[in-house]
C-alpha positions as CSV (number, residue, x, y, z in Angstrom):
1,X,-26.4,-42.4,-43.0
2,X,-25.0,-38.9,-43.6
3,X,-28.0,-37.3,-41.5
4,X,-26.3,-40.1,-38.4
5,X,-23.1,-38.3,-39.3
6,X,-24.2,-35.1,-39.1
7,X,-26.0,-35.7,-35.8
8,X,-22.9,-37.6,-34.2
9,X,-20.7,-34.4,-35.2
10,X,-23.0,-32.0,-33.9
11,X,-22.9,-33.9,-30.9
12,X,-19.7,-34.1,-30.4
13,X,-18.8,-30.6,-30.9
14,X,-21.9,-29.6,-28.3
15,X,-20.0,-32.1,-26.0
16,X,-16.2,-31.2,-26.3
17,X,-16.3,-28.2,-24.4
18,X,-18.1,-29.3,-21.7
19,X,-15.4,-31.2,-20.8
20,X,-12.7,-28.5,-21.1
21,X,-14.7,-26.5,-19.1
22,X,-14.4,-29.0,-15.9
23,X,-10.9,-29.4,-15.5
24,X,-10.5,-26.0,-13.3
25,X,-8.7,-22.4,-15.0
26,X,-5.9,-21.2,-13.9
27,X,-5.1,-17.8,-13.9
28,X,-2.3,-16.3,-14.6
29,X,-0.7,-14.2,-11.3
30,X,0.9,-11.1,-12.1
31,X,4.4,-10.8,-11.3
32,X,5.4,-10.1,-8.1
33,X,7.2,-6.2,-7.9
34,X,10.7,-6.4,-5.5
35,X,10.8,-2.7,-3.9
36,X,14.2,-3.5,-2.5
37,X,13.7,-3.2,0.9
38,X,13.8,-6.6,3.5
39,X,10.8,-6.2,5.1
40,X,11.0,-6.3,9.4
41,X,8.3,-6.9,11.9
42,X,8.2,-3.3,13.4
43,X,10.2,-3.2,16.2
44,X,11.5,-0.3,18.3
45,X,15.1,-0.1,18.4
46,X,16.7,3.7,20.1
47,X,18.8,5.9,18.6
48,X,22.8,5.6,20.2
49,X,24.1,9.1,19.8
50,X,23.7,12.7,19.6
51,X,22.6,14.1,16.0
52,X,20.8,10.9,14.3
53,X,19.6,12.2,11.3
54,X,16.8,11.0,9.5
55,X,17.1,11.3,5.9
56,X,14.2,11.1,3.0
57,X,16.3,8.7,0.9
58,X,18.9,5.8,2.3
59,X,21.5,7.8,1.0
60,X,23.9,10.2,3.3
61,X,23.4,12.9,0.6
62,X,19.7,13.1,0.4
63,X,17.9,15.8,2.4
64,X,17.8,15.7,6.1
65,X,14.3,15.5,7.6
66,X,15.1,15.2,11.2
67,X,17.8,15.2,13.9
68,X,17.2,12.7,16.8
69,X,18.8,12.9,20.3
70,X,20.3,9.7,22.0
71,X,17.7,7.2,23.2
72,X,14.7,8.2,20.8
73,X,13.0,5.6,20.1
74,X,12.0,4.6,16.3
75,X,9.8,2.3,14.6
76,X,12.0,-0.1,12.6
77,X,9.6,-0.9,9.4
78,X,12.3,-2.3,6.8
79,X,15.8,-2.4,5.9
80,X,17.3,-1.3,2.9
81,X,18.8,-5.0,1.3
82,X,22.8,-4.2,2.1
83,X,21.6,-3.9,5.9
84,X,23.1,-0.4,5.9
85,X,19.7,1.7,6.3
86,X,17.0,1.1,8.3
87,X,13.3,3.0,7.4
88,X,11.8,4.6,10.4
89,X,9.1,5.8,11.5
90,X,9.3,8.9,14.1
91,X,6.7,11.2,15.4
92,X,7.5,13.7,12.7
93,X,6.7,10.8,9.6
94,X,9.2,8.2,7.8
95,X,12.8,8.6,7.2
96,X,15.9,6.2,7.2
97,X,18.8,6.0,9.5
98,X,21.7,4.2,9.6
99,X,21.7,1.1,11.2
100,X,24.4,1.1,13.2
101,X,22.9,4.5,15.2
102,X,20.3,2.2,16.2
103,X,20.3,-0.4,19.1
């Protein structure tokens, strides 16, 4: 009688995890990093006036990178998420403008 026992538990242990392993895993996905930016289609908007510049940063006191003529035309990639900035890309690389230089 034990020896049934013994073969009944070693059966079910054998047997329990096959049937864990075929319900399907699911794997954990890692969280999702925010960079801050609303992402755009690239479009091509043109510069309005005189004197864009085209700064590293979104930020009116970062470094100036380039300064763009009226009707240059720019890459829009993103915008910054107040709407204020736009990144851009221009011949010379990426930079960010104001938005409201852009049309």
């Amino acid at each position: 009688m034990n020896r049934i026992l013994a073969i009944g538990c070693a059966l079910a242990v054998i047997v329990a995890p096959t049937a864990t392993f075929a319900a399907p895993i699911s794997v954990p996905q890692a969280p999702s990093t925010h960079s801050g930016l609303e992402f755009v289609d690239a479009i091509t908007m043109t510069t309005i006036a005189n004197g864009t510049h085209v700064y590293i940063l979104p930020d009116a006191t970062s470094t100036v990178v380039s300064t763009l003529a009226a009707g240059t035309k720019v890459t829009v990639l993103d915008k910054t998420p107040d709407g204020m900035w736009a990144r851009v890309q221009i011949d010379s690389g990426l930079g960010y403008v104001r938005v409201k230089t852009l049309k």
